[in-house]
Structures are given as C-alpha cells and as structure tokens.
C-alpha positions in Angstrom: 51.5 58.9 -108.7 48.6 61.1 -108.2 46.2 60.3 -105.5 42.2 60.5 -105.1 42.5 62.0 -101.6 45.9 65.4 -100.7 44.5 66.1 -96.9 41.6 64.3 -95.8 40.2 65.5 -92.7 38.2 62.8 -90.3 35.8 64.6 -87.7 35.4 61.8 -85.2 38.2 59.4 -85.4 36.7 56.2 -84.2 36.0 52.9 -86.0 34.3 54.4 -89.1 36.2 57.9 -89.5 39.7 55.4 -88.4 38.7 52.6 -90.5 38.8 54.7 -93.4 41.6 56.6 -93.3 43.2 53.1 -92.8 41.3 52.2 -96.0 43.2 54.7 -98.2 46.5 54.9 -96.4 47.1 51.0 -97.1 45.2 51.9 -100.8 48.3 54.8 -101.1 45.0 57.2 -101.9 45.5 59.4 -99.4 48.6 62.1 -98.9 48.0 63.6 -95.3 45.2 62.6 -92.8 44.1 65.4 -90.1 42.0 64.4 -87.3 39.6 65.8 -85.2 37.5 65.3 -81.7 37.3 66.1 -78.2 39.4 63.2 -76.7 42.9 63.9 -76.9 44.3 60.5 -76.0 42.2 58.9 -78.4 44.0 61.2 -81.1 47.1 60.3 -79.5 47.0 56.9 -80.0 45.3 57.6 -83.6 48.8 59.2 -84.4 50.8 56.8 -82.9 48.6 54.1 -85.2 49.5 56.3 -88.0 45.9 56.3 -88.5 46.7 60.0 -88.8 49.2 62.8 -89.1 48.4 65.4 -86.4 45.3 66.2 -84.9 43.4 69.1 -83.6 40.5 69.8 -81.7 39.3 72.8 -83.5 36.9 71.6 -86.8 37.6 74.6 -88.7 41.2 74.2 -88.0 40.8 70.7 -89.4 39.1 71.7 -92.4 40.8 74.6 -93.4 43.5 72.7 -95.6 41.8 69.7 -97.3 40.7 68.5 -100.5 38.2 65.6 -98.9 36.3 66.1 -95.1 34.9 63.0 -93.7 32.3 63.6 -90.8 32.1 60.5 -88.4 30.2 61.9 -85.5 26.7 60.9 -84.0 23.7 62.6 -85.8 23.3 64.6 -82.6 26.4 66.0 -83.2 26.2 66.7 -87.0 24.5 70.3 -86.5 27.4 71.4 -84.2 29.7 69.9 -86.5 28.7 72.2 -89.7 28.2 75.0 -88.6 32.5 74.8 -87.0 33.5 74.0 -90.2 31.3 76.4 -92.8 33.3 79.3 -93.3 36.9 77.5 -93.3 35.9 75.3 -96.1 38.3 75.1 -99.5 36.2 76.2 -102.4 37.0 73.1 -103.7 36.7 70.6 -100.3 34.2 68.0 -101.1 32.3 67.0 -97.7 30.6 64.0 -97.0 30.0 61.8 -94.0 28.7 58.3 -92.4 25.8 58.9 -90.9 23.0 56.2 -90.5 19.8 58.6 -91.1 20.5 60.7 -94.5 17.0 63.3 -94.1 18.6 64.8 -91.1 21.9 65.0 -92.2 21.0 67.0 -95.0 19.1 69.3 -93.2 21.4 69.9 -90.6 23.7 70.8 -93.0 22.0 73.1 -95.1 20.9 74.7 -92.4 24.6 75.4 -91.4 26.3 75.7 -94.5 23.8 76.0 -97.8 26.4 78.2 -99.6 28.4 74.6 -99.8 25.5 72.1 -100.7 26.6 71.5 -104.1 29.9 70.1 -102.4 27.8 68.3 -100.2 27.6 64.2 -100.8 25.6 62.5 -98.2 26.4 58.9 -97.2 26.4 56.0 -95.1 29.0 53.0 -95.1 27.1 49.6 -94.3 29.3 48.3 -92.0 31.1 48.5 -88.2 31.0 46.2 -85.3 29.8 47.0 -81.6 33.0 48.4 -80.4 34.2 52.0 -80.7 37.8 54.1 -80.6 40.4 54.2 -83.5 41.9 51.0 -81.4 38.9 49.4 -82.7 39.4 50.7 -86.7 40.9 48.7 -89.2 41.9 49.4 -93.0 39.6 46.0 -94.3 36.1 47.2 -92.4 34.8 48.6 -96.2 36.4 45.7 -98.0 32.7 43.8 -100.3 30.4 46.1 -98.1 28.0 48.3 -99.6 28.1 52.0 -99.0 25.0 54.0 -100.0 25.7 57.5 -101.2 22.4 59.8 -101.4 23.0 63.1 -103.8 20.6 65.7 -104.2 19.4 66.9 -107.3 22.2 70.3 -106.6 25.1 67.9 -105.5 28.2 68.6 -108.3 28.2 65.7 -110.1 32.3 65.6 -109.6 31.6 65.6 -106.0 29.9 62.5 -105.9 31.9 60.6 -108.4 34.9 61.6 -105.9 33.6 60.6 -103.2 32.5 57.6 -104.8 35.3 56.8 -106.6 37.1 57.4 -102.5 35.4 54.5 -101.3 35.6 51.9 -104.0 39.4 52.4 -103.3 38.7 50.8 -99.9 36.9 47.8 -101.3 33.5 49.1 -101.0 30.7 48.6 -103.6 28.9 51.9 -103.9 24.9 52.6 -104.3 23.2 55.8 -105.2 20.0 55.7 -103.4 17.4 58.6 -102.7 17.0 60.2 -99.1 13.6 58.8 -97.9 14.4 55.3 -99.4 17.3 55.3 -97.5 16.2 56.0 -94.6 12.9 53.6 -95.0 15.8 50.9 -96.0 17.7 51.5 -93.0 15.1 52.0 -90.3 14.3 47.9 -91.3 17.1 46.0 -92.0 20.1 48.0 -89.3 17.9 50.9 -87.0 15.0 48.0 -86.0 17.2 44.9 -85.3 19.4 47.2 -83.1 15.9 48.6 -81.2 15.5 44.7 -80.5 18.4 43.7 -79.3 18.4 47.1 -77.0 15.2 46.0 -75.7 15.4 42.6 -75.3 18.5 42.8 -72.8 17.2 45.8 -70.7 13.6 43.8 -70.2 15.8 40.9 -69.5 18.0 43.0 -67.0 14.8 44.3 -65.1 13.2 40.7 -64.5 13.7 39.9 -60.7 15.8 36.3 -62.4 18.1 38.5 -64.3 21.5 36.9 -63.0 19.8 33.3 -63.8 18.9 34.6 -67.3 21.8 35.3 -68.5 24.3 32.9 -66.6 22.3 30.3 -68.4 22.0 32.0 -71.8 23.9 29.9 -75.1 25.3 31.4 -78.1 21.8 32.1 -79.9 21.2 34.4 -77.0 24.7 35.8 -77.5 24.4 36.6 -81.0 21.5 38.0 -81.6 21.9 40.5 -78.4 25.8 41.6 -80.0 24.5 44.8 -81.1 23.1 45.9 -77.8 26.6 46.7 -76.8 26.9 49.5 -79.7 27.0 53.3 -78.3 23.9 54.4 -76.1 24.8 58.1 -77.8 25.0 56.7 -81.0 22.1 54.8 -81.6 20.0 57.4 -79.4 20.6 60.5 -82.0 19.7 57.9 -84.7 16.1 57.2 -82.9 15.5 60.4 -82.8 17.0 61.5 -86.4 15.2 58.7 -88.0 12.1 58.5 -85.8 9.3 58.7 -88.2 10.3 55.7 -90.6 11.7 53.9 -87.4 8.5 54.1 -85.4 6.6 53.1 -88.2 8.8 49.8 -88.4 8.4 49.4 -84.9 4.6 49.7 -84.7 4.4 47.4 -87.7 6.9 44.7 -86.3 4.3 45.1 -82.8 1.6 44.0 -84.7 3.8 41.1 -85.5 5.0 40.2 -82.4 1.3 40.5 -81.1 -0.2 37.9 -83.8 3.0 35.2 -83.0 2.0 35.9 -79.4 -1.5 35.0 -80.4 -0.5 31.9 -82.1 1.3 30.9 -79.5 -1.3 31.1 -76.6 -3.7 29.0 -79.1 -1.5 26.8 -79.8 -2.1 27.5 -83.3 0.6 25.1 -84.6 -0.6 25.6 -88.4 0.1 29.2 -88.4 3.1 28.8 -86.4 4.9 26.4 -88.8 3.7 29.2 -91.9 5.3 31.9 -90.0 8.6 30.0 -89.6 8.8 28.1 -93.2 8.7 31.8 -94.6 10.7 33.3 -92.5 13.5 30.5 -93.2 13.1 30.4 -96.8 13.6 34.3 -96.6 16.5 34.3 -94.5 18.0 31.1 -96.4 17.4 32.8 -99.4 19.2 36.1 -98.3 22.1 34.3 -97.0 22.7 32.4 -99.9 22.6 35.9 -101.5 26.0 36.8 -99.9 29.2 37.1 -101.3 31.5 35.7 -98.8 34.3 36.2 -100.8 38.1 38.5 -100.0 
C-alpha cells in the first residue's frame, strides 16, 4: 500500500512535531520518521516511543532524504531553521510547519529559502495542551480539530493538497485561510486569551497576599489560568511575530476592561447585566457549536 508521507522529517519533536508523526504512524501514512533538535535525550526517548526512527541534530542532515518536512519550532527559531535546511532540500520535499503567526513565517522563510517557495505550505494546527516534550505527544491531538493552511498565490497546488491531504489522515478538518486573516483570527480567539491568563497570574504573583490568593483559589481560577503554564519561549516569539494584530486586540480588549471597571465602580447594574447576557448567549451559542464527537 502506497503511503502519503516515505520520510517525514520533524524539526522540533515536541508535542505538535511528536503528535503528528504519532498521527500518521498509527494512520500507516508514514514510512520513516527522522527527527531533529538540540536535546538529545528528548530524541532518545522519542526513539524509544517509536515516535521516530533515528534522529540527528544537524537540520540539513534531517532534511536531506524526505518527501514531507514538518517544522515545529518557536517562531524565533523559524529563521535559523531555514536557512539549515535550504540547500539540502529534495527538489521534490514539500515543507510546511505549525506555527501560530503565518506573516512571519512566510517571510522568514523566503528570506532563507525563496528558490523553494512554491514548495512552501504555511500552516498552523488548532490544537496542544500546556505541556511540552514528545512524552507529552500523542497520535489523537489532531483528531475533529481544525488546522488552517495559508498558501500563497506561488504555492504548487500539489503541495498544498499533500499537505492537506497529510493532515486529514490524522483526523483533522483542514481550512485554507489567507495570511493576515489568520493572523487577525488568531491574535483573538488563542494569542489574546493566552496574554490574559499570563498576566493575570504574574499580577496575582506580585501582590504582597500572593500565597493567600492562590491557596484559596477554586477550579474557575484553575481553568481559566491553565494556559499560563504553556512555554515562556513559545508564546514570547509569538508576541513579538504577531505583535501588530495582537496589540491591536489588546488595546481594544483595554478599552473593555476599562468600561466593565467603570460599571462596576457605579454600580451600574443595567449595563452590567447587558454585558453578561451577551456574553453568555455568545459563549452558549459557540459551545453549542462544538462537535464533541470521536
């Protein structure tokens, strides 16, 4: 049986880059997985996982024999990435990667590797949790989530539908989006909530009654803070990558918080219950949205 994926190298195998090779392997998609990253004893435990077949710490090493690359680094990373890799590239390799900000992405690698654009499919899997390390991956992570894919107007249309066609073998749904609308889409509904939940605990870990705080603090508290424990490093090079729709967002959602504040001091009970009956019927509404299902 022929399969979507002969060698499928995985730059950064942690929870995403892991999670798919996973995906495929249990799919029978996939012939050989090579890994690559800095940490040997994570890719030590990746090939004892069978997550992968070998490993190496060299990207162009990595790339040099497969059909599919899979780049699962942070965005500050990405530039680094490309340019190791351009140059050891199969004419025929299709790369495409997970990052969470696509403008930046796309840049970077044009700027490191233009003579391979056209093999070049940008995209960004809507899923992961808060931890990190192939310990952390698993084959179902893709399984009814969406993953955006975000093609340029020079991307090979066989590229795409590859990698397309790669990820709908995991589970996923797939979504062709454009660039900016991504990353407008993204600095709202993942890049913003995260920015709370990072800024909620540190305020809360800087107020003299810290320990008080959060001995006392129930499950809402838990929940909505979960992300804050995602990677510093991570979520750092996606500020900055995705700064100018983010800070928008965040300016916006200040003007927000500074009218509820209002509200509050007023004891504007009207407004208050207008702001809370919308935003329940919006989230009912979206929750009710969501296939549960597999």
């Amino acid at each position: 049986m022929s399969r979507l994926v002969g060698t499928l190298a995985v730059i950064g195998v942690g929870l995403i880059g892991g999670s798919l090779a996973r995906a495929l392997r249990q799919a029978g998609q996939v012939e050989r997985v090579i890994g690559c990253g800095r940490g040997r004893e994570n890719l030590e435990r990746a090939v004892e996982l069978g997550v992968i077949d070998s490993y190496t710490h060299d990207v162009g090493e990595a790339v040099r024999e497969a059909d599919m690359v899979f780049v699962a680094v942070p965005l500050g990373a990405m530039l680094g990435v490309f340019e190791a890799m351009c140059g050891n590239l199969r004419d025929d390799a299709v790369v495409t990667d997970g990052g969470s900000a696509k403008a930046s992405v796309i840049a970077d690698f044009r700027a490191a590797c233009g003579k391979h654009a056209a093999r070049f499919v940008p995209g960004h899997p809507i899923a992961g949790t808060e931890h990190n390390g192939v310990e952390a991956s698993f084959a179902a992570l893709y399984r009814n989530r969406r993953v955006i894919l975000t093609p340029e107007a020079d991307t090979q249309k066989e590229a795409s539908e590859r990698v397309a066609a790669m990820w709908q073998a995991c589970g996923a749904e797939v979504v062709m989006m454009g660039v900016q609308r991504h990353d407008q889409v993204l600095a709202a509904t993942s890049h913003l909530p995260h920015m709370l939940a990072f800024g909620l605990v540190d305020a809360l870990a800087r107020m003299d009654e810290h320990d008080d705080i959060f001995r006392f603090a129930a499950g809402g508290f838990r929940d909505f803070t979960r992300i804050a424990s995602s990677n510093p490093v991570m979520w750092r090079d996606i500020c900055i990558a995705n700064r100018e729709a983010l800070s928008r967002m965040m300016h916006g959602f200040a003007d927000e918080m500074k009218d509820l504040a209002s509200s509050i001091e007023a004891a504007d009970a009207e407004h208050l219950l207008a702001i809370f009956e919308r935003a329940k019927a919006a989230r009912d509404a979206y929750v009710d949205g969501i296939d549960d299902s597999g």
